[in-house]
TORRO-809342 format. One record per residue (C-alpha): residue number from 0; residue in one letter; x, y, z. Coordinates in steps of 0.2 Angstrom, whole numbers, plus 2048, in hexadecimal, padded with zeros to 3 digits. Layout:
BEGIN
PT,num,residuo,u,v,w
PT,NUM,A,X,Y,Z
...
END
This chain:
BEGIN
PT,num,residuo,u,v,w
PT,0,X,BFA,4A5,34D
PT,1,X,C0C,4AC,34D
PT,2,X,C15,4A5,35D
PT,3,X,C1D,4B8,360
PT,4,X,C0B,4BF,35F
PT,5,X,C02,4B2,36F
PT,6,X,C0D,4BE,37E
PT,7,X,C02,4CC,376
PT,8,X,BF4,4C3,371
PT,9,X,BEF,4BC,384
PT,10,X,BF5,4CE,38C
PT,11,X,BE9,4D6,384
PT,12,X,BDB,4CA,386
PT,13,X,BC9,4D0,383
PT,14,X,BCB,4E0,375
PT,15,X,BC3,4DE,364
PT,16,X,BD2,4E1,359
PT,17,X,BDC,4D5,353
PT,18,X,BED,4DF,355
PT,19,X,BF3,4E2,365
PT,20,X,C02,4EB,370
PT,21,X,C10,4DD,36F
PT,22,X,C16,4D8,380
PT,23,X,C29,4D8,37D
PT,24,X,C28,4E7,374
PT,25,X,C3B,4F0,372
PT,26,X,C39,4FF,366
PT,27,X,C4D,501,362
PT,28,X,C4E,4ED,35D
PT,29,X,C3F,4EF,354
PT,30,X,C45,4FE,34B
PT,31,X,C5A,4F5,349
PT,32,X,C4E,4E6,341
PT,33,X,C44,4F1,334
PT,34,X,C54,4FA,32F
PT,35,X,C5D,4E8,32A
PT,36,X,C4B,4E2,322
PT,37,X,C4B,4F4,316
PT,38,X,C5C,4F2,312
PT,39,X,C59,4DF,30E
PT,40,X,C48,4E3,306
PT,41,X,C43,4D8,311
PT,42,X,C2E,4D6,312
PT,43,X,C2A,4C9,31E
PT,44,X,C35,4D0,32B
PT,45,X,C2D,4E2,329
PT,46,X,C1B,4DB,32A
PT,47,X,C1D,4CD,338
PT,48,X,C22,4DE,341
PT,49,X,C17,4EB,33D
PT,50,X,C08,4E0,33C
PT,51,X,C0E,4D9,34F
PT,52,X,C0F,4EB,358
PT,53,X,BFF,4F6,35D
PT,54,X,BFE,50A,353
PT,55,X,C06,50F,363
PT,56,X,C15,503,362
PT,57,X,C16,509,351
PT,58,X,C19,51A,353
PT,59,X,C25,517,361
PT,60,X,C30,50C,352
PT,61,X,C2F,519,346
PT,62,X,C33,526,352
PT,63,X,C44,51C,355
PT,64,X,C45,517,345
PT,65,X,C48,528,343
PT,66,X,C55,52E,34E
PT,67,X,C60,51F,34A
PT,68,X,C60,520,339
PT,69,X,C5B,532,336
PT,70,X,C4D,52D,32A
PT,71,X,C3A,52B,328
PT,72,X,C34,51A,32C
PT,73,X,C27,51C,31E
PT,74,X,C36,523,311
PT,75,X,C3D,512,314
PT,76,X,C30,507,312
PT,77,X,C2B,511,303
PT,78,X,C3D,50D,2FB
PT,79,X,C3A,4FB,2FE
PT,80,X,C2D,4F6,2FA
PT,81,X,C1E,4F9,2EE
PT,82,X,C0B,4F7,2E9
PT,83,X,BFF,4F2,2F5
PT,84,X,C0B,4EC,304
PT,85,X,C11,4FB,304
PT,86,X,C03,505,304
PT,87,X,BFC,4F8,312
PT,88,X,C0C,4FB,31E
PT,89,X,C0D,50D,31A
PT,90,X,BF9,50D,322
PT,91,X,C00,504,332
PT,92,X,C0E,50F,335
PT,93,X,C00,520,336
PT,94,X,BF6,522,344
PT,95,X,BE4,51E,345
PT,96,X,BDE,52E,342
PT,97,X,BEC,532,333
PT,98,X,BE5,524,32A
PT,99,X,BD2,526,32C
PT,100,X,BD9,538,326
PT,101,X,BE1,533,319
PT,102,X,BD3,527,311
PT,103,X,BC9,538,312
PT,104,X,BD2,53E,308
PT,105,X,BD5,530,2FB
PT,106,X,BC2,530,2FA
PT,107,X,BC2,541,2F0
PT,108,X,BD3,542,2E7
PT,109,X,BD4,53D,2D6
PT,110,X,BC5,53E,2CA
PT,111,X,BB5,53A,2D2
PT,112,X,BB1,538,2E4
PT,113,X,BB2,526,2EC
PT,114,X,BA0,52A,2F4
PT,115,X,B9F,519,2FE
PT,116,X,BB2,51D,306
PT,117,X,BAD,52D,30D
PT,118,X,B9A,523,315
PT,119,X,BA6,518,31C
PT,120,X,BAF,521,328
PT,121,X,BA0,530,32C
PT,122,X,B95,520,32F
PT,123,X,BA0,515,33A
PT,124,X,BA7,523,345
PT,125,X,BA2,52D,353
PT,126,X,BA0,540,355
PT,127,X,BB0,541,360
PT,128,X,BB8,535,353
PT,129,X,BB5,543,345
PT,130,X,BB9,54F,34F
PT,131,X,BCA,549,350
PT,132,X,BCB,543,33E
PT,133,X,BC6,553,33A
PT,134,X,BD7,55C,342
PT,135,X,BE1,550,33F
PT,136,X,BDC,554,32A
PT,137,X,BDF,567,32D
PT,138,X,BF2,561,334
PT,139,X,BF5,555,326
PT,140,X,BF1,55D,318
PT,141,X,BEC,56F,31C
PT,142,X,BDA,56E,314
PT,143,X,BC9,56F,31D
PT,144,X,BC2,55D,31E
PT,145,X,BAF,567,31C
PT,146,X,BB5,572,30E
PT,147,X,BBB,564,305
PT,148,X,BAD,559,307
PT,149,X,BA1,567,303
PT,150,X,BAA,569,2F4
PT,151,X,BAA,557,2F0
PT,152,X,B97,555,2F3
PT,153,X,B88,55C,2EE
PT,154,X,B73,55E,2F0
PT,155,X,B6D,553,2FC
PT,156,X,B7C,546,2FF
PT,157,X,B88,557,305
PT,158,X,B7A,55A,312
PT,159,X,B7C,549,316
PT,160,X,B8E,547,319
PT,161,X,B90,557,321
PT,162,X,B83,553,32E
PT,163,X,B8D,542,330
PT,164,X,B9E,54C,334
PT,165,X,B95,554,340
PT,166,X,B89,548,347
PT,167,X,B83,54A,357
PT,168,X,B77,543,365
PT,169,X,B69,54B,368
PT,170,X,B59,542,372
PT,171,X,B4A,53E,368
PT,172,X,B39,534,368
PT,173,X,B37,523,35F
PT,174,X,B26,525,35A
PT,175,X,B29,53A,354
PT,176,X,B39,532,34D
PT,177,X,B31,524,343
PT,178,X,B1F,52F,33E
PT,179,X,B2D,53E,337
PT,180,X,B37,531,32C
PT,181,X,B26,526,327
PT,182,X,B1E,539,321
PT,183,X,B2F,540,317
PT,184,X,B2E,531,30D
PT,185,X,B1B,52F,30B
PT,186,X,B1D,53F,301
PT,187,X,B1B,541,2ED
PT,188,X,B2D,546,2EE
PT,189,X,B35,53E,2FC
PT,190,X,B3F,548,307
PT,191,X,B4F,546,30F
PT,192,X,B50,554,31B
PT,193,X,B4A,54B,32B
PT,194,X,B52,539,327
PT,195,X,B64,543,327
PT,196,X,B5F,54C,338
PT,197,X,B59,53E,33F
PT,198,X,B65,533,338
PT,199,X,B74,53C,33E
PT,200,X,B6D,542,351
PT,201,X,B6A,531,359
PT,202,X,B72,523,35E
PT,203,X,B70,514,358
PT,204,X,B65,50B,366
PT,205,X,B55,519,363
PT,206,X,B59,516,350
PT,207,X,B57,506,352
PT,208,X,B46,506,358
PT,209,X,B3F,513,34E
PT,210,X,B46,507,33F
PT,211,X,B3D,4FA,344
PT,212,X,B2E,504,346
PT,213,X,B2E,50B,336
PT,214,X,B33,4FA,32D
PT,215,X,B20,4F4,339
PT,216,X,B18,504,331
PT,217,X,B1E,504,320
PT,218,X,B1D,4F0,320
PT,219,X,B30,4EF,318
PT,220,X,B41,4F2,31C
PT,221,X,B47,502,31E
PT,222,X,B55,500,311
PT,223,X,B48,4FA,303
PT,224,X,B3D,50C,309
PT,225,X,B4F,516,307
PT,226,X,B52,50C,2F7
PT,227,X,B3D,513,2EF
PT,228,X,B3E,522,2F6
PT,229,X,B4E,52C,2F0
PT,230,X,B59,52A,2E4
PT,231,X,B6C,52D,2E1
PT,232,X,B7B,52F,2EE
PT,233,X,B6E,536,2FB
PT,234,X,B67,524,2FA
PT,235,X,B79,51C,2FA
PT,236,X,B7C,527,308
PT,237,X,B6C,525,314
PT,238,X,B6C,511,311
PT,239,X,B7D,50F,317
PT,240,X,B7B,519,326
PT,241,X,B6F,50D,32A
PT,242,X,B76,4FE,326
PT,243,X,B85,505,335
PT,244,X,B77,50A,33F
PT,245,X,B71,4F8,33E
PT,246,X,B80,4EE,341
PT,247,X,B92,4F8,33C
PT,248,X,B9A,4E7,33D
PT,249,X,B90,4E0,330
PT,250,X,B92,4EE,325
PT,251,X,BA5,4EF,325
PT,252,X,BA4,4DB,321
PT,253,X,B9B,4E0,312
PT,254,X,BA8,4ED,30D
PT,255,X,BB3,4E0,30E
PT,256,X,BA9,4D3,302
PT,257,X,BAF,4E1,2F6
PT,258,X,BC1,4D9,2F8
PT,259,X,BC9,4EA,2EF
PT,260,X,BD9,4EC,2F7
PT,261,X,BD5,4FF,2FD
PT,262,X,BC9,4FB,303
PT,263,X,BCD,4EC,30D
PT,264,X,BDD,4F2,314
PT,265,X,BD2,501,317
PT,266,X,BC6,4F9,323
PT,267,X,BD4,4EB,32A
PT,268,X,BE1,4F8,32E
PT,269,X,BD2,505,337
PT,270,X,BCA,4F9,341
PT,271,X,BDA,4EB,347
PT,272,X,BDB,4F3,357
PT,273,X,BCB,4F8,35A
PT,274,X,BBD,4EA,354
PT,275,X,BC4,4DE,345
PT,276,X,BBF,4CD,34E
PT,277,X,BAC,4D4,34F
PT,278,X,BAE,4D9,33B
PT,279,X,BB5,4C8,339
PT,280,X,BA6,4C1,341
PT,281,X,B99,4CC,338
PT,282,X,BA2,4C5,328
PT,283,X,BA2,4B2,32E
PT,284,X,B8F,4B3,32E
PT,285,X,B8E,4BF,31F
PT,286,X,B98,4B2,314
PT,287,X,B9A,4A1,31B
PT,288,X,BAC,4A5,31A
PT,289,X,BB9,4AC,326
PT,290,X,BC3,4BB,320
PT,291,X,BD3,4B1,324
PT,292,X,BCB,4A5,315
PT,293,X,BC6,4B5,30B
PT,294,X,BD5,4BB,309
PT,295,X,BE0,4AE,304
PT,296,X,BD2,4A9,2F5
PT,297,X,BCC,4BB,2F1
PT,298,X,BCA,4BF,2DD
PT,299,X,BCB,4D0,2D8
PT,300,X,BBC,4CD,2CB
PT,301,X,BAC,4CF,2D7
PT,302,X,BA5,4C0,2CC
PT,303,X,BB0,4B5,2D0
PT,304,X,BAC,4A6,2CF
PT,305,X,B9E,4AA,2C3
PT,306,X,BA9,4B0,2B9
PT,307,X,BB1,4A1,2B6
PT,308,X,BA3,499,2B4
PT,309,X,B9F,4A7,2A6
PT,310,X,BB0,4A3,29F
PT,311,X,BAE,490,29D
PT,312,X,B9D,494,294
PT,313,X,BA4,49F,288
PT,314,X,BB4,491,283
PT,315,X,BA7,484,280
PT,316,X,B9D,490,274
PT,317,X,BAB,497,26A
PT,318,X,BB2,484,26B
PT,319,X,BA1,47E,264
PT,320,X,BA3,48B,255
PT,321,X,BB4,48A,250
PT,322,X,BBA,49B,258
PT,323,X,BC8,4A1,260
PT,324,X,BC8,499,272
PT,325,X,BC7,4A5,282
PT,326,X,BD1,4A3,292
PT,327,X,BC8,498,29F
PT,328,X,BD5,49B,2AC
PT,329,X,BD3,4A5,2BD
PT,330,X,BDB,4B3,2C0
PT,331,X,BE8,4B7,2CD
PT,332,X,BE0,4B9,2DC
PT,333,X,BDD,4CB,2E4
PT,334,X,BEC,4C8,2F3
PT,335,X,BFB,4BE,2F3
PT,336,X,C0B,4BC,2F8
PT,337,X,C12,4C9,305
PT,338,X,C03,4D4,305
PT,339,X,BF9,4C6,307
PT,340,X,C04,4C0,316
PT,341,X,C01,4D1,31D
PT,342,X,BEF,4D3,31A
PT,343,X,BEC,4C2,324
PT,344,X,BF8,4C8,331
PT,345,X,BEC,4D7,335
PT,346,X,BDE,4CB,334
PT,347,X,BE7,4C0,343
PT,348,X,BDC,4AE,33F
PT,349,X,BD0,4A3,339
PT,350,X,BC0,4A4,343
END
């Protein structure tokens, strides 16, 4: 752990995130240190700061940064450096609700819509949450966060994510509960009407029951009765609003199995102050392996190591046959060098 992080580390004692407000916190030295390390192109010294300071602290620096130098922080950070660190810093320097904005709308520009990006964050957060991400996307870029979904989804899977945005709590009955989602999908054609209102209007302790209820009834889990009963990105849709009904922390671990860059600084850089060390725990258990570990070993091939072993048996044929040999080595790994020192500074520590 980073001696300049402990002051921080013990004051904030008891949170779930791994960064935290830093004791000794002085915005203008902060801000006099970034503009040497810009100029300098300096990496290190830009993340061992950024990565050390809350979201709050953050926007106090860049605020600074600002009057000293009459420049954007982010302008800078842009000019110096490139790739995946900077998208990474550039994530630390918006607020919380900027970036869940701005992974929004990442999810639906381009070709195609990033379906499992946009579950993501309708899953994980809470009405008021939305709420709040929903303003903060009409500020940043002017658009209707429901418009734009409903125009990014279609059939069954926009009802979904529209009733997601504006989930609510509303008090039910485990058994109606349970008998409702047991008949709509005890039908010919399997309908998905009452699992998105029911899904979507209860918290997650009543869910819980009338999931284990149904999984008593149906005599299997209710991820393999999603997974028989409908089809498409309704059924990508309804499973993983279980699965964060079920245990959020597990499910962001499995994100993370992913090790895509996006999506990894995605869910890091979300939930660093909120509740990292429990996703850190969830993907302990999940793997075997810390994320600390993770990281520093991550492929970007999701076969890896099979793949290599894929590779090897494919040498030794073409070797066998006189052919042309093929490359047995591995490739570079997903993170390394500053990013990778950045992602595991976010990450805090082994567990």
């Amino acid at each position: 752990m980073d001696m300049e992080y402990l002051p921080s580390y013990e004051m904030s004692w008891g949170t779930l995130g791994t960064v935290r407000p830093f004791l000794n916190f002085h915005a203008k030295r902060d801000a006099l240190n970034i503009q040497t390390a810009l100029k300098q192109k300096d990496a290190p010294t830009l993340i061992k700061i950024l990565t050390n300071r809350s979201n709050a602290q953050r926007q106090i620096i860049a605020q600074v940064f600002k009057t000293i130098t009459e420049k954007e922080l982010s302008s800078g950070l842009k000019k110096a450096l490139s790739g995946e660190l900077e998208n990474l810093l550039l994530a630390l320097l918006m607020t919380p609700l900027q970036f869940e904005a701005y992974r929004l709308r990442q999810s639906m520009e381009g070709i195609g819509t990033d379906e499992e990006g946009l579950l993501e964050i309708l899953c994980t957060r809470s009405p008021k949450a939305l709420a709040n991400i929903t303003s903060t996307y009409k500020e940043q870029y002017n658009k209707d966060l429901e418009t734009d979904l409903k125009g990014e989804t279609s059939g069954d899977f926009a009802k979904l994510v529209l009733a997601l945005l504006k989930k609510k709590k509303v008090v039910g009955m485990v058994q109606r509960d349970t008998e409702a989602l047991a008949e709509a999908i005890n039908q010919a054609k399997a309908d998905p009407g009452p699992w998105i209102t029911i899904l979507t209007t209860r918290d997650a302790e009543h869910l819980n029951k009338v999931f284990v209820n149904l999984e008593s009834e149906k005599q299997e889990t209710v991820d393999k009765a999603i997974e028989k009963a409908f089809s498409g990105d309704v059924r990508l849709g309804l499973k993983t609003l279980v699965r964060c009904i079920q245990s959020p922390n597990l499910y962001l671990a499995q994100r993370l199995e992913t090790m895509k860059a996006a999506i990894v600084q995605g869910v890091m850089v979300s939930h660093s102050e909120e509740d990292l060390l429990c996703v850190r725990v969830a993907y302990l258990r999940q793997t075997g392996t810390s994320l600390y570990t993770a990281l520093q070993v991550a492929f970007p091939s999701p076969g890896w190591p099979f793949g290599k072993f894929w590779a090897e048996l494919e040498y030794a044929y073409f070797s066998r046959h006189h052919y042309t040999t093929v490359c047995t080595h591995p490739p570079d790994k997903q993170f390394k060098g500053d990013h990778l020192q950045a992602l595991l500074a976010i990450c805090r520590s082994e567990d």
